[in-house]
ROGU-592977 format. One line per 2 residues: number of its first residue (from 1); their letters; for each residue y, z, x of C-alpha. Coordinates in steps of 0.1 Angstrom, whole numbers, plus 2048, in hexadecimal, padded with zeros to 3 digits. Layout:
NUM> a> Y:Z:X  ...
This chain:
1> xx> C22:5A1:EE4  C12:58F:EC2
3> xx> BF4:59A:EC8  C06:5BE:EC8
5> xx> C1C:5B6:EA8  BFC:5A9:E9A
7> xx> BE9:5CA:E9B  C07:5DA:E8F
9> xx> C0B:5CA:E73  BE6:5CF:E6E
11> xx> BE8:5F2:E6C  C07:5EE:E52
13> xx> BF6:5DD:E3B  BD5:5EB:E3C
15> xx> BE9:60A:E2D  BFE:5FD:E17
17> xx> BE3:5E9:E01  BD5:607:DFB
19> xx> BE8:616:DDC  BE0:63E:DE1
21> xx> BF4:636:E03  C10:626:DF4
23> xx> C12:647:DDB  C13:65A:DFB
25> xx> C2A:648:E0C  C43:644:DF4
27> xx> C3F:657:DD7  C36:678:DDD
29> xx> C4D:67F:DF7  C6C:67D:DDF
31> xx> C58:694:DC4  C53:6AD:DE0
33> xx> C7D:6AB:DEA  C83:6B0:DC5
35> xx> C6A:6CC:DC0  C72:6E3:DDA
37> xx> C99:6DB:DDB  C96:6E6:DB6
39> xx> C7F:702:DC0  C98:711:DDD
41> xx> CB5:700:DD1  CDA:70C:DE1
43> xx> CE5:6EF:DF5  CED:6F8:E17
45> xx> D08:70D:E13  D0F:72E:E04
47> xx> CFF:736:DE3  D16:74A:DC6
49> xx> D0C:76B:DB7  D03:766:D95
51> xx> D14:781:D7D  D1D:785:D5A
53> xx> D33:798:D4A  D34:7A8:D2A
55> xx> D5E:7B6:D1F  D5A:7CD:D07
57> xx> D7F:7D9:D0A  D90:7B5:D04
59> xx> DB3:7C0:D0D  DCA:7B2:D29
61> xx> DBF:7C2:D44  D9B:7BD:D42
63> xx> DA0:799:D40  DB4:797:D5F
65> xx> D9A:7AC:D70  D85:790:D65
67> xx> D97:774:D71  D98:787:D94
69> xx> D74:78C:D8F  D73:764:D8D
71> xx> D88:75C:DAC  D6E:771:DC3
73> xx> D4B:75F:DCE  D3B:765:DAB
75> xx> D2C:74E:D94  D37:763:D73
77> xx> D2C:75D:D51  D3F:76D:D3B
79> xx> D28:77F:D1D  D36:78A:CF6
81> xx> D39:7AC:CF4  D1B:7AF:CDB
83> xx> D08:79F:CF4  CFC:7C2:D0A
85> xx> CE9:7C6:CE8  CDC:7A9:CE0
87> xx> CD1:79D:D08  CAF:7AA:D0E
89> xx> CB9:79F:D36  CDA:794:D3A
91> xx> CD2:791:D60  CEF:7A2:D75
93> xx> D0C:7AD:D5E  D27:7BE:D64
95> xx> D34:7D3:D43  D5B:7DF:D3D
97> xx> D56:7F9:D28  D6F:800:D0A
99> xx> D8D:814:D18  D8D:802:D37
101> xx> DB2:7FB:D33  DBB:819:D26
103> xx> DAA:82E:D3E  DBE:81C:D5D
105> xx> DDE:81D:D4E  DD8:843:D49
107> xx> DCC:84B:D6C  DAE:855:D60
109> xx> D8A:84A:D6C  D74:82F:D5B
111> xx> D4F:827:D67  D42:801:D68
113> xx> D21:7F6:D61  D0F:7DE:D76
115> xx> CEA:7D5:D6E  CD9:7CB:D8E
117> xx> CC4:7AA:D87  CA0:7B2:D85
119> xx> C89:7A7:DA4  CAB:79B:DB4
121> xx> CAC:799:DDD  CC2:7BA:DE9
123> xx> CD6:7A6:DF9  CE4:795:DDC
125> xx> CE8:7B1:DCA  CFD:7C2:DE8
127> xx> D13:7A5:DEA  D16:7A3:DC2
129> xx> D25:7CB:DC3  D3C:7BF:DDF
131> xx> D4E:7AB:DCC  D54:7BB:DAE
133> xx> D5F:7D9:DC6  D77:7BC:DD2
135> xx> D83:7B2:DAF  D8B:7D5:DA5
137> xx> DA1:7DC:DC8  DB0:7BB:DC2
139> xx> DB6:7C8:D9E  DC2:7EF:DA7
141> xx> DD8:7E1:DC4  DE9:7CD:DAC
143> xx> DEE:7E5:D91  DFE:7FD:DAF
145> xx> E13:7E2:DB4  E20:7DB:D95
147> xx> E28:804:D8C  E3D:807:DAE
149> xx> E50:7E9:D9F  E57:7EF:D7F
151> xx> E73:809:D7B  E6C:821:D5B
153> xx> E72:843:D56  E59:860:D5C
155> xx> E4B:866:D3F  E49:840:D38
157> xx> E24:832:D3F  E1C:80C:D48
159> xx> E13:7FD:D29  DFF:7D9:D2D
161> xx> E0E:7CE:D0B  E2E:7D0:D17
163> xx> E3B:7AE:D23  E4D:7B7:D44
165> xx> E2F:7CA:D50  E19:7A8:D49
167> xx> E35:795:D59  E35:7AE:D7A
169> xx> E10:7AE:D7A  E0D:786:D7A
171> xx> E25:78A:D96  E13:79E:DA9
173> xx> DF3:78D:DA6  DFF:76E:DAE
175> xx> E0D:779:DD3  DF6:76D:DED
177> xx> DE2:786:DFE  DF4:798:E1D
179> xx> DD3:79A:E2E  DBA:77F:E30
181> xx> D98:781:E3F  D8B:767:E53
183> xx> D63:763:E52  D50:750:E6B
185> xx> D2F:753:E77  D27:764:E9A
187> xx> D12:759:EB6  CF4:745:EAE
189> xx> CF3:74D:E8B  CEC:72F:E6F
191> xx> CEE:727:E4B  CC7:723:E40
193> xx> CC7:703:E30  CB9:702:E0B
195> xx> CB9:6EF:DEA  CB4:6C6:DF5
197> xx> CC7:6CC:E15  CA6:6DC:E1F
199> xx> C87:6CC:E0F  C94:6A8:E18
201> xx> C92:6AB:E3B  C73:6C5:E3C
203> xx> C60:6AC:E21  C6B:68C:E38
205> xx> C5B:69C:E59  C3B:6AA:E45
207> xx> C35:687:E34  C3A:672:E50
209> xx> C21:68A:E61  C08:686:E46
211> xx> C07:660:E3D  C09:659:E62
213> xx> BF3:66E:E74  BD9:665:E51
215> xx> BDD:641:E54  BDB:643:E80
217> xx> BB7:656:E7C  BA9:643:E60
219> xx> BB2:61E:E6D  BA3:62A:E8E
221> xx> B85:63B:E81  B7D:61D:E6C
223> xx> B82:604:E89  B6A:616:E99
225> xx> B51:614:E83  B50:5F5:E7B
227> xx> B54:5EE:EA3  B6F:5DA:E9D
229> xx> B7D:5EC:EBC  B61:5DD:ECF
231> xx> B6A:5B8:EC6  B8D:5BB:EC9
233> xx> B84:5C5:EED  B79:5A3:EF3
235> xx> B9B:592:EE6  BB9:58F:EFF
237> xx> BC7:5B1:EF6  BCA:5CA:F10
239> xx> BC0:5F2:F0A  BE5:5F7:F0C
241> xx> BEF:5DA:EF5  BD3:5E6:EDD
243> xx> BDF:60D:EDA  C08:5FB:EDC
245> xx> BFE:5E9:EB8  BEA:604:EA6
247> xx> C05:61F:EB3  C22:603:EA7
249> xx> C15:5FE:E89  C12:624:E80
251> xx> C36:627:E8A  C44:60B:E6F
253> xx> C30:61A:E50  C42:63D:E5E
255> xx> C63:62A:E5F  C5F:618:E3F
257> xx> C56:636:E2E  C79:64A:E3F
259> xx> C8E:62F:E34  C7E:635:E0D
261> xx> C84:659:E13  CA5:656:E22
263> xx> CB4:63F:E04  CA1:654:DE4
265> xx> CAF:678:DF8  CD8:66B:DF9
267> xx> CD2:655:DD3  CC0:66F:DC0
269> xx> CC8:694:DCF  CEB:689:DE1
271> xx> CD9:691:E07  CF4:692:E21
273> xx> CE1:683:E3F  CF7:689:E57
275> xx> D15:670:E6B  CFC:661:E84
277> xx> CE5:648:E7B  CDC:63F:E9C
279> xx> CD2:664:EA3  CBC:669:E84
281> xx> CB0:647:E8E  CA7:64E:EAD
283> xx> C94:673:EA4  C7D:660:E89
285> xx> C73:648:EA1  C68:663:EB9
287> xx> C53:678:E9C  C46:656:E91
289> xx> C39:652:EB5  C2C:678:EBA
291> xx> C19:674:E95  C0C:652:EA0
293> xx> C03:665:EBD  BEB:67E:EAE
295> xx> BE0:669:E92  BD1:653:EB2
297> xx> BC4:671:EC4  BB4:67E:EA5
299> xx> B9F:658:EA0  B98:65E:EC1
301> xx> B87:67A:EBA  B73:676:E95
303> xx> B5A:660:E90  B5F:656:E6B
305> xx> B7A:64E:E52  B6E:66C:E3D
307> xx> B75:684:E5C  B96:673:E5F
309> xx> B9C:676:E38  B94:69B:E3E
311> xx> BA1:6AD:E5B  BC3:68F:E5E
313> xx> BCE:6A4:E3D  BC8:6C5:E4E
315> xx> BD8:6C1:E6C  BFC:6B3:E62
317> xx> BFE:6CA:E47  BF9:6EA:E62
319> xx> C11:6D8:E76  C2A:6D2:E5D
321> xx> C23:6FE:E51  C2C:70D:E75
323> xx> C41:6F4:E7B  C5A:6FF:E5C
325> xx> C5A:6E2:E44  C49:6FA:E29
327> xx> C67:715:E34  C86:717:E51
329> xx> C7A:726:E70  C99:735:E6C
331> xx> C91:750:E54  C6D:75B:E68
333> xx> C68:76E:E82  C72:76B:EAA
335> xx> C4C:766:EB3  C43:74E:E93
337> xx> C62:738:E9D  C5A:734:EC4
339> xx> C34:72E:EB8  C3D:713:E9E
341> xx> C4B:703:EB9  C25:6F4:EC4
343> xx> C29:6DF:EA9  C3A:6BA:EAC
345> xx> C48:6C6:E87  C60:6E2:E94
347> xx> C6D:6CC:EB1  C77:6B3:E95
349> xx> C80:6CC:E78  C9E:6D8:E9A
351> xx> CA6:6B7:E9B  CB1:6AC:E7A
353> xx> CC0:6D4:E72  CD5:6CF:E8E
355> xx> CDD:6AE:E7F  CE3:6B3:E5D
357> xx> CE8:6D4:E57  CF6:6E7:E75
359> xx> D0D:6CF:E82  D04:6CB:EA7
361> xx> D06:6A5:EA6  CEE:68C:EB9
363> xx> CEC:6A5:ED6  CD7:6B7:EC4
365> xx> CB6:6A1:EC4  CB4:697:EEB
367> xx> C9C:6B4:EEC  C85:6B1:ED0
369> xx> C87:68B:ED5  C7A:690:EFB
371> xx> C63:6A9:EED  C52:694:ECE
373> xx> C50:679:EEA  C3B:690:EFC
375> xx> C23:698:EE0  C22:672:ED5
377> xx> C18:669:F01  BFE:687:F06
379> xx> BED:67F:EE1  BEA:65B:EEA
381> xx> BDF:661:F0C  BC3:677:F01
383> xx> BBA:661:EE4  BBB:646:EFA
385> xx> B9E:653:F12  B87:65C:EF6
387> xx> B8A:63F:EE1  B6C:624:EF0
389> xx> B72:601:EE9  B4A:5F5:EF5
C-alpha cells in the first residue's frame, strides 16, 4: 500500500511543478465559469422580459396602467416621454400615446405601440405581448368595476380627477384576484439551467476531463520512454499496484482541482451546489476514475509525450462537446441527446443537473456513478493490456 501512495503521489507532483498545469488546474476553470455564466447568464430560473416604456399621456390612469404593467413578469424601464425621439433603439417599448386617458374614459378606442426588440428570440417577444395584454385586462376589468360602483347620473361621465373615482378605483385594484392560475410544469418537462447555475457544473466536468485525462497520457507516455516502466517492473510492485498509484494519483489532482472549483463557484458567483455533499462527492470520484481511466488507456496507446500533448487535448474536449458541457443536452435534439450519451461527460453532466438544478436528490447519480465506473474499468482494462512494462 506505500509503494501505491508512493506512485500516487508521484503522479501529483509531477503535475503540479509544472506551472502551465497549475494554470490549468486552477485558474482557468473559474475564468471559463465567469465567462460563460456572463455570456448565458439567467440563473436557473425564469428570466424577465425586458421592456420599456415611454408615457406620453402622464395622467392617472396611465400611471396605474403602469404600475400594473410592473406587477406582471416584466423587467420595465420606464423612458421620458422625449425619449421615442431621442432613442435610436430603445429595445422593446411600449408607448401610451397622448389621449390614452381620455380616450377610455370616453369609450372610444386608442392603439398602443409596442417596438419588437431587434434580433430578439420569438418567444420572448410572444411572452412580452402577453403581458401587456394582461396589464391592460387587469386595467379595463378594473375600470368596469369601478363605473358599476360609482352611482352618477346618465349624462355624468367617470372623470379620473375626481377623488371618489380615484378612491373606488384604488379599491378595486387592490381586491385580490377571484381567479388565480396555478402554473406547473407537466410530465418530464425542465427548466434549462443557465447563467453560473450552468457553466459551473459543465466547466467542472470538462476541466476535470482535460487536466486529467492530459496529465494520465503524458506521465505514461513519458515513463515509457524513458523505460522507467521497465525498472519499476523489477521493484516489489505488482501490475495491479502499479496502474492502482498512477490511476490514484490522477484521481487527487482531479479532486484537488473540484475542491478549488467547488469553493471559487459558491465565493465568487453565489453557486448553489446542492444539499448533499456526500452525493456530489461521491459522482466526482467516479468521473475522476473514468478520466483516469482514459487518460491511462490513451498512454497505453501513444508512444510520446508529444502524441499525448496532442490528441489528450482533443479527446476530452469532444467529450466534454457531445457530452453538453459547451450546451444542455436539454435544448438538442432527441437523436444528439441519446448519442451524447457515449461520452463519460453526459453521464456526469445527468448527475450533477439532477443534483443541483432539478432537484431529484442523491438518487439521481446511482446511474451515472455505475456508468462512469464502467468507463473508468473498461479504459483501464484496455490500457492495461497494451501498456508493456519489459
Amino acid at each position: 500500500m506505500r509503494a501505491i501512495l508512493a506512485l500516487a503521489a508521484h503522479v501529483m507532483r509531477l503535475d503540479l511543478k509544472e506551472k502551465s498545469s497549475t494554470i490549468w488546474l486552477f485558474v482557468m476553470p473559474i475564468v471559463f465559469i465567469g465567462f460563460f455564466g456572463m455570456l448565458f447568464r439567467g440563473g436557473t430560473g425564469p428570466r424577465k422580459i425586458q421592456l420599456a416604456l415611454i408615457d406620453e399621456d402622464r395622467s392617472y390612469l396611465s400611471g396605474r396602467f403602469t404600475e400594473m404593467l410592473q406587477g406582471e413578469e416584466l423587467d420595465l424601464t420606464i423612458l421620458d416621454a422625449t425619449a421615442r425621439d431621442t432613442l435610436a433603439d430603445p429595445g422593446r417599448a411600449l408607448v401610451i400615446p397622448r389621449g390614452f386617458s381620455d380616450s377610455l374614459m370616453t369609450g372610444n378606442r386608442v392603439a398602443l405601440s409596442l417596438t419588437p426588440r431587434e434580433g430578439a428570440e420569438q418567444a420572448a417577444e410572444l411572452a412580452g405581448e402577453i403581458h401587456v395584454y394582461m396589464g391592460i385586462t387587469r386595467l379595463l376589468a378594473t375600470l368596469a368595476e369601478t363605473d358599476t360602483a360609482q352611482t352618477r347620473s346618465a349624462a355624468e361621465r367617470l372623470d379620473p380627477e375626481d377623488p371618489r373615482f380615484r378612491a373606488r378605483f384604488e379599491e378595486a385594484a387592490a381586491r385580490p384576484d377571484l381567479i388565480r392560475i396555478d402554473v406547473r410544469t407537466a410530465g418530464k418537462g425542465r427548466v434549462v439551467p443557465s447563467g453560473f447555475g450552468a457553466s459551473a457544473p459543465s466547466m467542472l466536468v470538462l476541466f476535470i476531463l482535460m487536466n486529467t485525462v492530459i496529465t494520465g497520457a503524458v506521465v505514461v507516455t513519458m515513463e515509457k520512454q524513458s523505460r522507467c516502466f521497465a525498472r519499476l517492473a523489477t521493484a516489489p510492485v505488482s501490475r495491479a499496484g502499479l496502474l492502482a498509484g498512477k490511476v490514484l494519483g490522477l484521481l487527487g489532482l482531479a479532486l484537488l482541482q473540484s475542491i478549488v472549483i467547488l469553493i471559487a463557484g459558491r465565493l465568487l458567483f453565489q453557486v448553489d451546489w446542492g444539499s448533499s455533499p456526500p452525493a456530489l462527492l461521491a459522482l466526482l470520484i467516479c468521473l475522476g476514475l473514468a478520466a483516469g481511466g482514459i487518460g491511462i488507456l490513451l498512454g497505453g496507446i501513444l508512444r510520446s509525450p508529444e502524441q499525448a500533448n496532442a490528441i489528450g487535448w482533443i479527446v476530452p474536449l469532444f467529450l466534454g462537446a457531445i457530452g453538453g458541457c459547451w450546451w444542455p443536452l436539454e435544448v438538442a435534439p432527441s437523436w444528439m441527446r441519446i448519442a451524447g450519451h457515449v461520452s463519460p461527460a453526459a453521464w456526469a453532466m445527468d448527475g450533477l443537473y439532477g443534483l443541483l438544478s432539478f432537484g431529484a436528490g442523491p438518487a439521481s447519480i446511482v446511474i451515472p456513478c455505475l456508468v462512469l465506473l464502467g468507463y473508468g474499468a473498461g479504459a483501464i482494462a484496455v490500457g492495461s493490456r497494451l501498456l508493456r512494462t519489459d
